[in-house]
C-alpha positions in Angstrom: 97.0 -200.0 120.3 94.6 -197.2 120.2 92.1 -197.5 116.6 92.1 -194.3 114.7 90.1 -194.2 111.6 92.5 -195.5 109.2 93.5 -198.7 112.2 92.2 -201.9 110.9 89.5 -202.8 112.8 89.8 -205.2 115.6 87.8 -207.5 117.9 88.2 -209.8 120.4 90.3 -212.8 120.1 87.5 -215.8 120.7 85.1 -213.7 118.6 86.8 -214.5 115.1 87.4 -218.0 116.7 91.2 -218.0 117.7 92.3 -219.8 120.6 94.2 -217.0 122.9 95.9 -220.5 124.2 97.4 -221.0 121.3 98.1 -217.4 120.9 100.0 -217.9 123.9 101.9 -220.8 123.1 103.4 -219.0 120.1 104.3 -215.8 122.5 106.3 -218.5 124.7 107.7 -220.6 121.9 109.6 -217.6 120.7 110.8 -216.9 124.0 111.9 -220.5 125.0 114.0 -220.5 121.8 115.5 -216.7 121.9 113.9 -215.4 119.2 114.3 -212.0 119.5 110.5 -210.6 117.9 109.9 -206.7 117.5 106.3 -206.9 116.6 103.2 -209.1 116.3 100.1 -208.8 114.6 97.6 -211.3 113.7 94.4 -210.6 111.9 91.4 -213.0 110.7 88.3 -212.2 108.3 89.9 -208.6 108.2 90.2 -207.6 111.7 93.2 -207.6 114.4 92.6 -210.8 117.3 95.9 -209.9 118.7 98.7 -207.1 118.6 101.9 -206.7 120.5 105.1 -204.8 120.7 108.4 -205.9 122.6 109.8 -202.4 124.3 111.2 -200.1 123.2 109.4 -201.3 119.9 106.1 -199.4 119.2 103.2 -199.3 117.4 103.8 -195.9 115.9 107.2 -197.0 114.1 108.2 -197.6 111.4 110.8 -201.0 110.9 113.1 -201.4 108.2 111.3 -204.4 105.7 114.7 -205.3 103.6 113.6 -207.8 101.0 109.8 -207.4 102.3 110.2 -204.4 100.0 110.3 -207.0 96.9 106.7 -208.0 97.2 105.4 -204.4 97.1 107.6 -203.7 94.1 106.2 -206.9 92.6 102.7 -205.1 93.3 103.5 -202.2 91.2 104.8 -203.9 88.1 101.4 -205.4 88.4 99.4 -202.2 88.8 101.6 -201.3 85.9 100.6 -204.0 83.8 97.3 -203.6 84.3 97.2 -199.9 83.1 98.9 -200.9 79.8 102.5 -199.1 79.8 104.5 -202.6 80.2 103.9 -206.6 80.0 105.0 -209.3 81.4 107.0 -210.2 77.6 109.0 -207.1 77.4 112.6 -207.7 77.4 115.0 -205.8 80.0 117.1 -204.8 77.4 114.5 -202.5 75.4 114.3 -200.3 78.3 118.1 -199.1 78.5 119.2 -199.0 74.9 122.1 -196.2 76.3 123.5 -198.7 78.8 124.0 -202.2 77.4 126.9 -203.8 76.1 128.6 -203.4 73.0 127.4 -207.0 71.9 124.1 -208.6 73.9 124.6 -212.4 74.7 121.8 -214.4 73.4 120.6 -215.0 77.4 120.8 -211.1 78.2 118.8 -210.5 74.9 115.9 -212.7 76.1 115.6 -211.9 80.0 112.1 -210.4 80.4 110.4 -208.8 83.1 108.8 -212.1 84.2 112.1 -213.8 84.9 113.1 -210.7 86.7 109.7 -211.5 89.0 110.3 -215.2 89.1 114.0 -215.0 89.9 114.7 -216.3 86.6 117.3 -213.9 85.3 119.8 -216.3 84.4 122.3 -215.4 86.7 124.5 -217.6 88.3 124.9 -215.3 91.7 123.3 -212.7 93.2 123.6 -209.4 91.4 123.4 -207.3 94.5 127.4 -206.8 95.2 128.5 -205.6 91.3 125.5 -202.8 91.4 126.8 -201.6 94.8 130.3 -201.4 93.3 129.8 -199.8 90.1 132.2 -197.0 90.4 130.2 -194.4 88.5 126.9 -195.6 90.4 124.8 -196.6 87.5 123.3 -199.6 89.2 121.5 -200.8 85.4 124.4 -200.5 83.3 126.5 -202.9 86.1 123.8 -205.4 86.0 123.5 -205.7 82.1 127.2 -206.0 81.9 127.3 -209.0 83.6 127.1 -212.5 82.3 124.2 -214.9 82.2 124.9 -218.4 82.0 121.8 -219.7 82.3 118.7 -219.7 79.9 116.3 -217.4 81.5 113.2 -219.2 83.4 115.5 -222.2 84.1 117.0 -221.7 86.8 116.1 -220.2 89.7 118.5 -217.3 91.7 117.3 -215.4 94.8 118.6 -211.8 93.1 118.1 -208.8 94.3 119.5 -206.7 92.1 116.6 -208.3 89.8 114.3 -206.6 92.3 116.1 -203.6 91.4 115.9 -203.6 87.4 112.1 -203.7 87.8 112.0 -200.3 90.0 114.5 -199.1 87.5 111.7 -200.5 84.5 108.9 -199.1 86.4 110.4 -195.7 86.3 111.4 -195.4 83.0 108.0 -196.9 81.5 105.7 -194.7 84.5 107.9 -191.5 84.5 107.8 -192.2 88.3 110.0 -193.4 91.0 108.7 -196.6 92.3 107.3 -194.9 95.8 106.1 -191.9 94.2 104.1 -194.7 91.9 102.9 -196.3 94.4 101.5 -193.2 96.7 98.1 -192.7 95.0 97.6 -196.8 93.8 98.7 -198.1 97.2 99.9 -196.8 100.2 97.2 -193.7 99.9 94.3 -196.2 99.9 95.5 -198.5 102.6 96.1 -195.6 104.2 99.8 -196.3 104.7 101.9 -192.7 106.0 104.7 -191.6 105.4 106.7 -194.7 103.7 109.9 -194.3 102.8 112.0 -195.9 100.4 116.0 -196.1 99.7 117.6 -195.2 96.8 120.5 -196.0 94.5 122.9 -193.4 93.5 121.0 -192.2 90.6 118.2 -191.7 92.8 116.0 -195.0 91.4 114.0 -197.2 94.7 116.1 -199.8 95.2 113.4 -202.0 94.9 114.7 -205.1 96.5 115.0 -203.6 99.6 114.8 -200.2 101.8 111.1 -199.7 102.1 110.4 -199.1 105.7 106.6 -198.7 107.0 104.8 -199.4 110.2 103.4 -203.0 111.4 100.3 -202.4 110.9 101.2 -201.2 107.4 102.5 -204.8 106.7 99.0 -206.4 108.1 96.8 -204.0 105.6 98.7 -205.1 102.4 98.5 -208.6 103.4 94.7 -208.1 104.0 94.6 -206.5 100.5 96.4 -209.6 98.8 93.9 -211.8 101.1 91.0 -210.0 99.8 92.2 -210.8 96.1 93.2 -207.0 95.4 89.5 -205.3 96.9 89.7 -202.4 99.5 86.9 -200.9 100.8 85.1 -201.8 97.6 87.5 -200.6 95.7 89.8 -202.6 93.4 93.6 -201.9 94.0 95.1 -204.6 92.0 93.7 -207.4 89.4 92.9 -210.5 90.9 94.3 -212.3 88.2 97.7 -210.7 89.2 97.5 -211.4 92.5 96.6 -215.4 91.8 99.6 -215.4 89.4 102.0 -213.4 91.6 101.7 -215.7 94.8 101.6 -219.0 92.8 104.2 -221.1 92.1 106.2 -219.7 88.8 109.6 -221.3 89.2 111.2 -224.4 91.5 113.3 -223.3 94.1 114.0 -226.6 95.6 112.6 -229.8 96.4 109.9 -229.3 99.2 110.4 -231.2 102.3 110.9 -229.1 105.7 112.0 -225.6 104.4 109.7 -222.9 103.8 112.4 -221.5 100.8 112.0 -224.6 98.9 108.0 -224.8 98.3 108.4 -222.3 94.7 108.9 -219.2 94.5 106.3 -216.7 92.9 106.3 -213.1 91.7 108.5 -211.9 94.8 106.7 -213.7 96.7 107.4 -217.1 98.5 105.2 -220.0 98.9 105.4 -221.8 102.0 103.8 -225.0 103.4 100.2 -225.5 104.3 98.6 -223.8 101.2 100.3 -220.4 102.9 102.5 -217.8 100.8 104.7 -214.6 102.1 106.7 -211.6 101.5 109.8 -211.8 103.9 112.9 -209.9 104.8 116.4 -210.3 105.8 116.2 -210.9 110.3 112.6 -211.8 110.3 110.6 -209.6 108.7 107.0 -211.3 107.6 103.9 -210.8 105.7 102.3 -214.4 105.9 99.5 -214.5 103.7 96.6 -218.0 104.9 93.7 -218.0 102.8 92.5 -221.2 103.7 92.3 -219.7 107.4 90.8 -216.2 106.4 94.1 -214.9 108.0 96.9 -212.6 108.1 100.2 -212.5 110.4 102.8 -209.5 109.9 105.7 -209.7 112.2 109.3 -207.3 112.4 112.0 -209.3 114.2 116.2 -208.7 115.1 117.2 -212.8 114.4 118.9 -215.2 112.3 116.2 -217.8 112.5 113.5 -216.8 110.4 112.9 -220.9 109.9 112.2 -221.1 113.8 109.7 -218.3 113.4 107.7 -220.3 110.5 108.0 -223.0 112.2 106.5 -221.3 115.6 103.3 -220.4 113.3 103.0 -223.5 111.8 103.2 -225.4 115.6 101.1 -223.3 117.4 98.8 -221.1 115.4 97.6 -223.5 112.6 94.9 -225.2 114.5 94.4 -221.8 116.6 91.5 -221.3 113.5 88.6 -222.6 114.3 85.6 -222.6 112.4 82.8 -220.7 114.4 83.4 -218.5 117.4 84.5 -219.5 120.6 83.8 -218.8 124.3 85.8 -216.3 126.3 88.0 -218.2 128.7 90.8 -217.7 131.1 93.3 -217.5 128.4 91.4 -214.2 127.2 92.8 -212.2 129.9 95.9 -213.5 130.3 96.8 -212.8 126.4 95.8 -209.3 126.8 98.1 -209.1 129.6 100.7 -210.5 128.0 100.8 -208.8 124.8 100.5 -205.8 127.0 103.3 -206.1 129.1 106.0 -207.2 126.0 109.6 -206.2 126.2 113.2 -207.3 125.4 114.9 -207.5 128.5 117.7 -204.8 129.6 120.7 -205.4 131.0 120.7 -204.8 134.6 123.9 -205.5 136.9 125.3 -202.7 139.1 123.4 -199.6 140.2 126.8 -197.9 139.8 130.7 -197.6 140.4 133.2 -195.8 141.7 135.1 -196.0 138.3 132.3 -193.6 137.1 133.6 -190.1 138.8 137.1 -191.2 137.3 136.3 -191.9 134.0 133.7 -189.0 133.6 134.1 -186.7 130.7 137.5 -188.6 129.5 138.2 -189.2 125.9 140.0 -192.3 124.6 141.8 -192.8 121.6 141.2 -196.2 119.6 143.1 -198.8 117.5 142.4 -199.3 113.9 139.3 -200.9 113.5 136.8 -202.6 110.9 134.4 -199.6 112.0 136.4 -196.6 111.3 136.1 -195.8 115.2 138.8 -193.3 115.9 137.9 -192.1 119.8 135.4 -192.6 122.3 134.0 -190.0 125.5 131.7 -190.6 128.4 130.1 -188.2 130.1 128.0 -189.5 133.2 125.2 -188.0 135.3 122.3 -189.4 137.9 120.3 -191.1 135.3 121.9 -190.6 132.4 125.2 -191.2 130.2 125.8 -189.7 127.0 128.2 -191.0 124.8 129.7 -189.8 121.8 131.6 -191.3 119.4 134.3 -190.0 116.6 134.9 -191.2 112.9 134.8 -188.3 110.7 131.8 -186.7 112.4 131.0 -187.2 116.0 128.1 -189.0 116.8 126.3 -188.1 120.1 123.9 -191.0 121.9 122.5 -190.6 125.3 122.0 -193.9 127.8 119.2 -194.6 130.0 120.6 -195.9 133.4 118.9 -199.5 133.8 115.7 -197.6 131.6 115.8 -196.6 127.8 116.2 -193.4 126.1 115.1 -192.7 123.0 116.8 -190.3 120.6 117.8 -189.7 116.6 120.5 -190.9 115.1 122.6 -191.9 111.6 124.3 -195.2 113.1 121.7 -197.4 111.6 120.9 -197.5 107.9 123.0 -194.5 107.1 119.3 -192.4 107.4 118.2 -191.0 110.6 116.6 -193.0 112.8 115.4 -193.3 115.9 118.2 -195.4 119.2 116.5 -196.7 122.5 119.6 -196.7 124.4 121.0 -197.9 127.9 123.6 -198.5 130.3 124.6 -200.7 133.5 127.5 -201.5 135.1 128.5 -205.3 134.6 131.4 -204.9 137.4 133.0 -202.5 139.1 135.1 -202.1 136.1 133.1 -203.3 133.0 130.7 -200.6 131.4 128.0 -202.6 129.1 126.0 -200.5 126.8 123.2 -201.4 124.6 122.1 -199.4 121.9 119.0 -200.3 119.8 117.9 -199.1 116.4 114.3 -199.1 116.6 113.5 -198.8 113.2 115.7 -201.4 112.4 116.3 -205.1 113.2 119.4 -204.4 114.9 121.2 -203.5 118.2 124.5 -203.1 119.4 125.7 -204.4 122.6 129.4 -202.8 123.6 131.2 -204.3 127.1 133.9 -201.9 127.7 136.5 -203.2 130.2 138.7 -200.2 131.7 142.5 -201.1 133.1 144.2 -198.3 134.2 144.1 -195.7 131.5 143.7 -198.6 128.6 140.3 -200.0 127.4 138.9 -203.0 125.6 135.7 -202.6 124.0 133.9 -205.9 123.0 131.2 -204.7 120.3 128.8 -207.1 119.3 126.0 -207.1 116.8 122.7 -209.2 117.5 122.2 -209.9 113.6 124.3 -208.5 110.9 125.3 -209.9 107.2 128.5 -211.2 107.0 129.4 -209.6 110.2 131.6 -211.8 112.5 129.9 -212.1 116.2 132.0 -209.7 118.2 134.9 -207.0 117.4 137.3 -206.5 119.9 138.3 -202.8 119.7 141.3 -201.6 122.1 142.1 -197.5 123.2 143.8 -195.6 126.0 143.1 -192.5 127.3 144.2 -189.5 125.4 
């Protein structure tokens, strides 16, 4: 990756004594077990050893953090303590007099904006579904309506819509959305661009989620946390916040083997080996190693964000050693490595004679979970372009056997940049890929045409609740 002045700086490998071997080991650790990694950086006493991106994932893009986003809203309640417009004691309920309940439970009455941090609320289940149902969209008047069984600080509730009452706080104490807060405090300094930040229907960050920023972006706040709030000689957060914030505030299980069961902090996680993290939803890491001087931010597209804590812990724990260390055959080889990265491609068929037949034809589909009404392809020598119809039409051009990159609203609802593909499985089986590189996810679709009738497997590499594959069925109109 090219340095510019506001890269982290960087240096080799065996200079801030890291074993590229056991860089290595991790690179084919992941690979052995199918985890699918979008991005990998590692930095030690402040500058990058090693830096890779699987193709078509790149340096210069930004990747969706989902609950990553928590630990940077957790970082501007504490800039906000710090500058005296809210504590740690003030009660949820003082901040939206117009929206509570006609009589406050005893349990809603004393939930404060530390069990909000600590995952403390009282709940019972995550929060997250009523807020996205409230009919008239005001997520903080769904939230306080609901009941809270448990004494808050007891009892611990991964909650995101907890996540979202402190943006919704932050906003009424500050005047300030939570991104527009953090612009001159945080991602100014670090010199973060262009973050951007979902919001709820009433235009509040949704706090829990839908911050996306860059890679590197995610190794420079780590660094920041690592350096105990100091950038540049400056102080961006309290280090007295940042001690509290990644300690252990609240039991979240009993230990043993799982790195969600080792406490849980201010949005933050602890983890084994003295480590602590901000994570999201498919993989996505800030891993935070003070007693190696080290920071490892990674974006993924899997399901086994265990494997990939347990990859770090297996091969790059005793990667740190304590002086530097000579250049070695490894050196080369990791360089090479990182540098050639990619997710493979599916390649079958060069072509088929189906293609001239089936060129510029529109089908019709079946009802389907996906709102899919009808489907074209439109084929030339290197290219295919699909488009597909729901309300709108959405328009996505295929690489043949190479990707294409283009914009697009199918991930995320925003737009966002597709790498996209196509081969031909069989003489009569189309498979398509379609990638959201900003995002962890990527669709795979195996049409199989018969005559004038199609059957369109669709299948998701991660998703929530999402079943593995959709079979969607059409004919030509």
């Amino acid at each position: 990756m090219q340095q510019t002045e506001r890269s982290l700086p960087r240096k080799n490998t065996e200079a801030l004594g890291i074993s590229s071997q056991r860089v290595i080991e991790f690179l084919d650790h992941l690979k052995a077990h199918q985890i699918e990694m979008h991005s990998f950086m590692l930095l030690r006493h402040g500058q990058v050893a090693a830096d890779g991106w699987w193709a078509p994932y790149g340096p210069e893009l930004p990747h969706m953090l989902f609950s990553l986003s928590k630990s940077f809203t957790s970082t501007a309640i504490g800039m906000a303590l710090h500058e005296g417009i809210l504590t740690l004691d003030d009660t949820v309920i003082s901040f939206f007099p117009e929206d509570l309940p006609v009589e406050v439970p005893d349990h809603l009455a004393a939930m404060q904006i530390r069990h909000l941090l600590m995952m403390g609320t009282g709940h019972d289940k995550d929060t997250t579904d009523a807020l996205h149902e409230a009919e008239d969209g005001n997520w903080v008047k769904a939230f306080l309506q609901l009941p809270v069984p448990h004494e808050p600080g007891t009892h611990f509730l991964y909650n995101t819509g907890a996540t979202y009452m402190l943006s919704a706080i932050l906003q009424k104490a500050s005047g300030q959305r939570l991104l527009d807060y953090l612009k001159p405090r945080l991602f100014e300094p670090l010199g973060i661009e262009g973050p951007t930040w979902e919001t709820c229907p009433r235009g509040i960050n949704t706090g829990g989620y839908g911050l996306s920023i860059k890679t590197e972006d995610i190794a420079k706040f780590g660094q920041l946390y690592l350096q105990k709030g100091v950038w540049h000689g400056v102080r961006l957060i309290e280090e007295e916040w940042i001690q509290e914030a990644t300690n252990k505030q609240i039991s979240n299980g009993d230990g043993g083997d799982s790195d969600w069961s080792q406490g849980y902090g201010y949005q933050f996680w602890r983890c084994r080996h003295g480590v602590y993290r901000g994570d999201g939803a498919f993989g996505q890491f800030c891993i935070v190693m003070p007693e190696q001087d080290a920071v490892i931010a990674i974006t993924a597209g899997t399901g086994d964000m265990q494997g990939i804590l347990n990859d770090v812990w297996d091969h790059l724990l005793d990667a740190f050693l304590p002086e530097p260390i000579e250049v070695d055959e490894y050196s080369a080889e990791l360089d090479e490595r990182l540098a050639k990265l990619h997710l493979d491609m599916p390649k079958f068929e060069p072509a088929s004679e189906l293609e001239t037949q089936i060129n510029g034809k529109s089908y019709e589909l079946e009802q389907n979970q996906y709102s899919l009404q009808g489907m074209h392809l439109q084929f030339d020598k290197e290219s295919a372009c699909l488009t597909l119809k729901r309300n709108t039409e959405e328009k996505i051009t295929l690489g043949r056997h190479s990707w294409i990159t283009g914009p697009s609203h199918m991930f995320g609802g925003k737009e966002s940049l597709l790498a996209s593909s196509f081969t031909w499985k069989s003489q009569d089986e189309l498979v398509l890929t379609i990638r959201g590189i900003e995002t962890p996810f990527c669709i795979t679709m195996e049409i199989q045409f018969k005559g004038e009738a199609i059957v369109i497997n669709d299948r998701f590499n991660v998703s929530f609740g999402m079943p593995e594959a959709v079979i969607i069925q059409g004919k030509a109109n």
